[in-house]
C-alpha positions in Angstrom: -21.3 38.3 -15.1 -22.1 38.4 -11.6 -20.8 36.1 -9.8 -23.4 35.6 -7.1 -22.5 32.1 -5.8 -18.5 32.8 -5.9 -18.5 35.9 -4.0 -20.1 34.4 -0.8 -16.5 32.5 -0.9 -14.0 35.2 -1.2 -13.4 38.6 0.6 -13.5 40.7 -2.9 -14.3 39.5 -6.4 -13.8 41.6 -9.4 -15.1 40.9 -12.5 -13.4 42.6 -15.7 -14.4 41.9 -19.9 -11.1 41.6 -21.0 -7.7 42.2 -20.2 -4.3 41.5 -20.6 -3.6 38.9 -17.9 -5.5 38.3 -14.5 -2.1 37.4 -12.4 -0.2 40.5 -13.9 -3.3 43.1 -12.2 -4.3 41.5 -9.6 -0.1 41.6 -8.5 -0.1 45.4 -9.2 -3.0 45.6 -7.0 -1.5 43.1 -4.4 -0.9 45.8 -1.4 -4.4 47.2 -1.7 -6.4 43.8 -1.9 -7.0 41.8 1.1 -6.4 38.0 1.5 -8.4 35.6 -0.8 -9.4 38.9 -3.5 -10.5 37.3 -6.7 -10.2 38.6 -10.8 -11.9 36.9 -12.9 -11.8 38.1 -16.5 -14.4 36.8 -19.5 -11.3 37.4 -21.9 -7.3 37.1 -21.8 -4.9 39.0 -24.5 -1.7 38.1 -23.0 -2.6 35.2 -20.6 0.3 33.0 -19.7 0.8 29.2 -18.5 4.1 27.9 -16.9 7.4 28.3 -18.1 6.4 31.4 -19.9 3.7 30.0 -22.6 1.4 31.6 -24.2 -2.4 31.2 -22.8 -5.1 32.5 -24.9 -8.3 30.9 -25.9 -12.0 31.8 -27.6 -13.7 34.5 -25.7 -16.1 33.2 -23.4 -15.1 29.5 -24.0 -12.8 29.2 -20.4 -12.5 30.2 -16.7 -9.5 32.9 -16.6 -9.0 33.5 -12.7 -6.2 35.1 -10.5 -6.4 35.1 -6.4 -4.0 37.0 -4.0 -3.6 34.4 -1.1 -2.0 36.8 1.4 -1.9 35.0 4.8 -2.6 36.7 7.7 -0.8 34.7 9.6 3.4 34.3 9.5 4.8 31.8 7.7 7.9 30.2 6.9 9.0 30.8 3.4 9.0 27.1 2.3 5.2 26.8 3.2 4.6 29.4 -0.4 5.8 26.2 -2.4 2.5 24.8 -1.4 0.2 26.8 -2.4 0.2 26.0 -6.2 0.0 22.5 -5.5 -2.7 23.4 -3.3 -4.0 25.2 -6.2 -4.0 22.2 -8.3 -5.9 19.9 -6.3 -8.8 22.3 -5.4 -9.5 23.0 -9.1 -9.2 19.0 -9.1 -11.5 18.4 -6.9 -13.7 21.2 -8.4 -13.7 19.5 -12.0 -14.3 16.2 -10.4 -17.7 17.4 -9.1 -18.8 17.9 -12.5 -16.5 14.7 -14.6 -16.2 11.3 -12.8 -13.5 11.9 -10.1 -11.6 8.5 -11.1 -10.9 10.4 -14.7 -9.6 13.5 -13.1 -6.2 13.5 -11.9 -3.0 16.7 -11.3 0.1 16.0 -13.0 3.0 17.5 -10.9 3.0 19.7 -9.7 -0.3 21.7 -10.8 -2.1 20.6 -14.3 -5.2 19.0 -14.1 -5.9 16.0 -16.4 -9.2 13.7 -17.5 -8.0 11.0 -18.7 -4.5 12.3 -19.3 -6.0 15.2 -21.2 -5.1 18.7 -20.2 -7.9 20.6 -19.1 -6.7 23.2 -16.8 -3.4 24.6 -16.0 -2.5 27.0 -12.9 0.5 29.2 -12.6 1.8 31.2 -9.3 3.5 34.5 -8.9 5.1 36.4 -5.5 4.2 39.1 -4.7 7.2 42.0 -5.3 7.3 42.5 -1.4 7.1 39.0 -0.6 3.8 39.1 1.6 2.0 36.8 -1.2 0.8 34.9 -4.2 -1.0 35.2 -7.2 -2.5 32.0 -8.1 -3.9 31.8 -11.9 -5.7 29.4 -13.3 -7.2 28.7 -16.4 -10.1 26.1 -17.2 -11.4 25.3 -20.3 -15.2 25.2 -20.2 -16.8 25.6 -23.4 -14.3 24.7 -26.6 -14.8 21.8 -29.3 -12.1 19.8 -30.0 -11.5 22.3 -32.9 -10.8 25.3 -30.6 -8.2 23.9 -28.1 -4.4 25.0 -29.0 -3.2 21.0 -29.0 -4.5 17.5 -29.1 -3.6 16.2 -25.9 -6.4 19.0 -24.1 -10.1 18.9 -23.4 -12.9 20.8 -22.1 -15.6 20.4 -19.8 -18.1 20.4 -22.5 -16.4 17.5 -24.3 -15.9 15.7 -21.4 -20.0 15.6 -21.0 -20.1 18.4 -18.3 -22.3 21.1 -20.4 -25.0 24.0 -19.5 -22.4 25.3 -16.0 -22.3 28.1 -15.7 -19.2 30.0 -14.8 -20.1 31.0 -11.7 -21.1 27.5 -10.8 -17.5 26.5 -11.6 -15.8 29.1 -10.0 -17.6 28.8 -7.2 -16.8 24.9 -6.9 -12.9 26.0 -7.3 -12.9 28.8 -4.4 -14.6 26.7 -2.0 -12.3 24.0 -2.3 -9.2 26.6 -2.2 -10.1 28.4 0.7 -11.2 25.0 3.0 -7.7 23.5 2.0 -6.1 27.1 2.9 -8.2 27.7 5.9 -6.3 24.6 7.3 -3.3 25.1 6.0 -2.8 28.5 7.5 -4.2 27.4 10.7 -1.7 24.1 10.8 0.9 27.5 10.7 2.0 26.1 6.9 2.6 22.5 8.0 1.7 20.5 4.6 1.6 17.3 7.3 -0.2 18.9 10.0 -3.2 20.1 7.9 -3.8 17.2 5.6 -2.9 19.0 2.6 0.5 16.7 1.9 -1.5 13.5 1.9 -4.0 15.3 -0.1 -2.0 16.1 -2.8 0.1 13.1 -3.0 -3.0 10.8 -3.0 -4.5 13.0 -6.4 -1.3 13.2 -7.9 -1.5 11.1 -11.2 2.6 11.2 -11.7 3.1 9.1 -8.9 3.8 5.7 -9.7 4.4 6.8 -13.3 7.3 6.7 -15.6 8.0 9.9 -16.3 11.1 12.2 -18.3 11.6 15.5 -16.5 12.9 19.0 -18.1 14.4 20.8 -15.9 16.0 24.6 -15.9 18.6 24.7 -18.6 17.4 22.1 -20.6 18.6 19.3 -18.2 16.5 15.7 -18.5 15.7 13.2 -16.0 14.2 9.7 -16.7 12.7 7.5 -14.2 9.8 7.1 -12.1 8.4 9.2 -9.4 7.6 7.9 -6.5 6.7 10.5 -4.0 6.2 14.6 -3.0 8.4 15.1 0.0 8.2 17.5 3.0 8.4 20.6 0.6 6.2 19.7 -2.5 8.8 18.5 -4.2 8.2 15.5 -6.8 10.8 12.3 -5.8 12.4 10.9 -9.0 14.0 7.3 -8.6 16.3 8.0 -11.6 17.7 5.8 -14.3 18.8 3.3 -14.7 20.8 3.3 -11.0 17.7 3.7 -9.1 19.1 6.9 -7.4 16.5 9.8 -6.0 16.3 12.9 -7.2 14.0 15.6 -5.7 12.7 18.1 -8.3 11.4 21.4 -7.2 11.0 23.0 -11.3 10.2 21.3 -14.4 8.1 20.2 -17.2 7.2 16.6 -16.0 6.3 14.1 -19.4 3.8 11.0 -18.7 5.6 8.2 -20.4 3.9 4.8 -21.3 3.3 2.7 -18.4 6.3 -0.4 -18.6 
């Protein structure tokens, strides 16, 4: 594939058949990459989501892509928890160009729904040295309901959004990533400053919803969340005391609206 549109975005873009996992080479490549250098492979063998899940899917039939955001500018360590989040709403807004953007929606803090449906799903790795991240991300483009792993997931194609090309898609997705890091890294990592806080907290579906949470060690939390604070963590008004709870890790779980 050549990725013609897409690598007008970016300062490298490689393009590989198949391989094990984007995020995995592109962080063994970290030091000799500059910031915003793309992978992009047609086919994953040992592609992961969060919490350590398995991520594979037909060949051809998804977007599998990894990009190094190194910034060139200093920043304070708690400005990296951003950038998945910021992750999550450009591929947001990316699907939305293509699906009605009142269906598409990020569930805390980084998969992207239609209609509650799972459709994409990002995942974030430091660099060893600490100098950067590895953003993945996976979209599913082509597959039937048949060919997606569980019920509660979709596809581009199902969702009416058929003949894109890949390029066309990842080029939708790096655009919006690098004009929501252009200003973040220019705001010096302030989520406030450079619009990206409000930006994610207005296209975040889990706001507002009743939601269980599973946190490290198997620990649960019921209640509803009610806000992203200063450091992109999700504010849980627990039960049944009302008390908040900020969560920076877990599995959040839509519940039925009351």
């Amino acid at each position: 594939m050549d990725f013609e549109l897409s690598r007008q975005l970016v300062n490298r873009l490689d393009y590989v058949e198949s391989t094990g996992s984007t995020n995995t080479d592109l962080i063994a490549a970290g030091s000799q990459r500059p910031d915003l250098s793309v992978l992009v492979a047609g086919f994953q063998t040992a592609g992961r989501g969060r919490s350590g899940r398995e991520w594979l899917a037909p060949d051809g039939s998804s977007l599998f892509v990894s990009v190094l955001l190194r910034p060139q500018t200093k920043l304070h360590p708690d400005a990296y928890g951003w950038l998945p989040l910021m992750a999550g709403l450009a591929m947001a807004r990316a699907v939305s160009r293509f699906i009605p953007v009142d269906l598409v929606s990020v569930k805390w803090p980084n998969d992207i729904l239609v209609s509650e449906q799972k459709i994409s799903g990002v995942l974030s790795e430091l660099l060893p040295d600490l100098s950067g991240v590895v953003i993945g991300a996976g979209l599913n483009i082509r597959q039937g309901r048949g060919e997606l792993p569980i019920e509660t997931a979709t596809s581009m194609a199902i969702e009416g959004a058929t003949d894109l090309s890949h390029d066309e898609i990842l080029a939708a997705y790096l655009g919006e990533l690098r004009s929501l890091y252009s200003a973040f890294v220019a705001a010096a990592g302030d989520a406030v400053k450079s619009g990206l806080h409000a930006a994610v907290t207005d296209r975040c579906g889990s706001i507002g919803r009743r939601v269980r949470v599973i946190m490290p060690a198997e620990a649960e939390l019921y209640g509803k969340a009610v806000a992203i604070d200063a450091t992109g963590r999700i504010v849980i008004e627990a039960e049944p005391d009302a008390s908040r709870t900020s969560v920076s890790a877990g599995d959040i779980i839509h519940l039925r609206h009351n």
